[in-house]
N, C-alpha and C positions, 0 to 999 in steps of 0.2 A: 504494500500500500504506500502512495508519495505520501510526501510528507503533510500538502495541502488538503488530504480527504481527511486528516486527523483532527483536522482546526472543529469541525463540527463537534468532535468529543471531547477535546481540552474544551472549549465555553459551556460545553452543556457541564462539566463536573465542576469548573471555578462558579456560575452562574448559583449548582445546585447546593454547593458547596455554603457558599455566603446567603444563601437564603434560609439553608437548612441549620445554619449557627446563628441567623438571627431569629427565627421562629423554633428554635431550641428542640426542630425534628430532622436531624442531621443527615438519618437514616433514609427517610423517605423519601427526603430533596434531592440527596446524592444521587441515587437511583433513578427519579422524574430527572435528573438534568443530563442523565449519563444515557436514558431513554431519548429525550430531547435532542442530544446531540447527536445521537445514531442515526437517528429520522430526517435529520435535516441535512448530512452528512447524504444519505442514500436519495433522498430529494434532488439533492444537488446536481449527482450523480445519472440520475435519468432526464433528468434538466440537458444535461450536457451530452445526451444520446449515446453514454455507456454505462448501463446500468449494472453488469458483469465482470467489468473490465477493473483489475484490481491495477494496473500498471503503471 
């Protein structure tokens, strides 16, 4: 995987991360952001006419 398809899942876990320490449910938000980031990460991904192509 480059290094650019990563970006989606570093801001979803900083994103999930700082929301989950300020609403004191760390667990959850980690999680929702690491979801979040995978999704928009694969989004991107079909956006860009290779939905398969890890390269």
């Amino acid at each position: 995987m480059k290094r650019k398809n990563k970006t989606g899942l570093a801001l979803g876990i900083v994103i999930g991360s700082v929301v989950g320490i300020l609403t004191d449910n760390l667990a959850l938000w980690l999680s929702l952001g690491i979801a979040i980031g995978i999704g928009t990460t694969l989004v991107k991904k079909q956006q860009n006419g290779n939905p398969n192509n890890d390269q």
